[in-house]
C-alpha atoms as one frame of an Amber mdcrd trajectory, in Angstrom:
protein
   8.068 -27.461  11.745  10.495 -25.631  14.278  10.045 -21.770  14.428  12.698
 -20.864  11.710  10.453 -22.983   9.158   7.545 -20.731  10.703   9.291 -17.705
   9.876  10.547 -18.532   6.778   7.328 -19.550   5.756   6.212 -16.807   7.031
   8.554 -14.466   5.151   9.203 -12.404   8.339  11.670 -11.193   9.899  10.455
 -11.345  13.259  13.815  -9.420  14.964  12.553  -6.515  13.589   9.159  -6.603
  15.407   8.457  -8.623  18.004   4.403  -7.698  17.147   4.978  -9.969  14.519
   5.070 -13.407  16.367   3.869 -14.048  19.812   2.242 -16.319  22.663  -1.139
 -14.417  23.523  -3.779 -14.912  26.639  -7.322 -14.160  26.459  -9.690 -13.058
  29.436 -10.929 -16.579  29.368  -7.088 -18.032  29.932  -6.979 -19.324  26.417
  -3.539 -18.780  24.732  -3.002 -18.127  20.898  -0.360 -18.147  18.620  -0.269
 -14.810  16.920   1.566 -14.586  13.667   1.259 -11.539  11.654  -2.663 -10.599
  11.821  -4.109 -13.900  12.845  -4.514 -15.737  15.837  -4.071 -19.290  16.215
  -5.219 -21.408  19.567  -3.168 -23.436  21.057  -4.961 -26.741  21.110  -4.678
 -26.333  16.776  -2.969 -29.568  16.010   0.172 -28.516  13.939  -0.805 -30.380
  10.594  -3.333 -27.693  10.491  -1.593 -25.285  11.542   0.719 -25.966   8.492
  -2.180 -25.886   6.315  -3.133 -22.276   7.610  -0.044 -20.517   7.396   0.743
 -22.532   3.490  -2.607 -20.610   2.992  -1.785 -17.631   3.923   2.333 -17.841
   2.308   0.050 -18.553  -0.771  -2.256 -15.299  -0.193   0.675 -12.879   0.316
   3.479 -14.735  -0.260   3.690 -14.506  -4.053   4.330 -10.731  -3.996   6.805
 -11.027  -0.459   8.614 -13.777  -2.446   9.306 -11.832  -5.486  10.088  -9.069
  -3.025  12.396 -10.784  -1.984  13.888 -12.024  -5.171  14.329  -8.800  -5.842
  16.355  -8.094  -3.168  13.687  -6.571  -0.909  12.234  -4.298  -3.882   8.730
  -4.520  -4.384   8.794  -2.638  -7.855   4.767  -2.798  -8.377   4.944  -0.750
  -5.213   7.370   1.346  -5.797   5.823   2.323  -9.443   2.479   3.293  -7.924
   4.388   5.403  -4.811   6.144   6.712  -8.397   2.745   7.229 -10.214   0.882
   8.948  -7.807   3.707  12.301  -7.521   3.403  12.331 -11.837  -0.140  12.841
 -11.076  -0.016  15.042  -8.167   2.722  16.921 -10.102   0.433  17.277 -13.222
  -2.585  18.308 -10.251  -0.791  21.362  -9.276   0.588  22.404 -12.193  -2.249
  22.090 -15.017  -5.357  21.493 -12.446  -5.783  18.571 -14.272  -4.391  15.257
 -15.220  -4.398  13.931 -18.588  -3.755   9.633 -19.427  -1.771   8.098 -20.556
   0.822  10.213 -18.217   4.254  11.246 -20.165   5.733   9.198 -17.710   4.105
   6.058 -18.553   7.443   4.596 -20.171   9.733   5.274 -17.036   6.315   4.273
 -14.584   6.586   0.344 -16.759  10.098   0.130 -16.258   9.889   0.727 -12.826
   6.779  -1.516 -12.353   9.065  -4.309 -14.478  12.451  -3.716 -11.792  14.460
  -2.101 -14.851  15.808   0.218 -13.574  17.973  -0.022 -10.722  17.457   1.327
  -6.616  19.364   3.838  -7.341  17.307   5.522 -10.805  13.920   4.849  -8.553
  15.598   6.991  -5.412  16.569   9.782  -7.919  13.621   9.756  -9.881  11.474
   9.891  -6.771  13.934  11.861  -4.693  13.434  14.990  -7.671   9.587  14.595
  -8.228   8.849  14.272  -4.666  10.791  17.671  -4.528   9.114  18.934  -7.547
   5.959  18.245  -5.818   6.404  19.705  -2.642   7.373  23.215  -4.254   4.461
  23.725  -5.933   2.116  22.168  -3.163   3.838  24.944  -1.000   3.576  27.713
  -3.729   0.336  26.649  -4.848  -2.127  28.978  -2.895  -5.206  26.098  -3.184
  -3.479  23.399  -1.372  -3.796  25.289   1.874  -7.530  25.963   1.514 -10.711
  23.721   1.472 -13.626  25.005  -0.513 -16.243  24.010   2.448 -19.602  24.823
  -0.624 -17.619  22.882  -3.210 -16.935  19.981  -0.887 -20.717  20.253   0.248
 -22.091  20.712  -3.318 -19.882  17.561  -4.422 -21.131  15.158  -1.097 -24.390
  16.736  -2.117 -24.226  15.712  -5.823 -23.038  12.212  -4.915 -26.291  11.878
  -3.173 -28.701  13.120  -5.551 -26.838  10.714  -8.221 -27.369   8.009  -6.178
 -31.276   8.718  -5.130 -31.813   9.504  -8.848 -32.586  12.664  -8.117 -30.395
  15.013 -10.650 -32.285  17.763 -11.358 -31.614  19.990  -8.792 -28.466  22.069
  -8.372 -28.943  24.043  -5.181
């Protein structure tokens, strides 16, 4: 397997981050292989090394290779990055946020890569203005309620000892 294979394999493209793929040294003058998160020694024979990184392509890969397929779009992603201004949106302006969200049909469509780069960026684009307005205009995202932050943590803890009587 020559490095391009690794890469591939890999689905990195390691010009874009050299922290990606490396030759490492330990304080005991051991070197490793480091590719993405893990560390591989040196004396590894390569057939298991092979074994490892088909392991890990199989781990991650699935969703990188679709990615890819997709032309880089990861469109589960990009629905929940989607998702999470409808609810923030819904936060600010009703205090609340109710399920299914109106926005479920767009959200599956996105999640599904039906709609093209270009519908995501605008749809996102105008709620992550949308958002930002009323975060900005909205008086309560600037201030922390320190006794209903300590009454929840509080709560949390009573629930959990079985204790849920008290209220103070």
């Amino acid at each position: 397997m020559d490095l391009d294979e690794l890469v591939e394999l890999c689905h990195t493209d390691v010009s874009k981050n050299k922290e990606y793929l490396g030759l490492e040294k330990d304080d005991k003058g051991r070197y490793f292989l480091k590719v993405l998160t893990k560390k591989y020694q040196d004396t590894m024979y390569m057939y298991d090394f092979r074994d490892r990184m088909e392991k890990e392509r199989d781990k991650y890969g699935k969703r990188a290779k679709e990615a890819k397929d997709m032309n880089g779009n990861d469109w589960k992603a990009l629905s929940h990055s989607l998702r999470t201004l409808f609810e923030a949106n819904e936060m600010l302006s009703k205090g609340f946020v109710n399920y299914p969200l109106n926005s479920s049909d767009l959200l599956k469509k996105v999640k599904e890569g039906e709609v093209s780069f270009d519908e995501f960026e605008e749809a996102y684009g105008s709620m992550r203005k949308m958002v930002d307005d009323l975060a900005s205009s909205n008086p309560q995202t600037n201030r922390l309620d320190k006794n209903a932050q300590r009454q929840m943590v509080l709560n949390l803890y009573r629930k959990d000892s079985g204790d849920e009587q008290r209220t103070d």
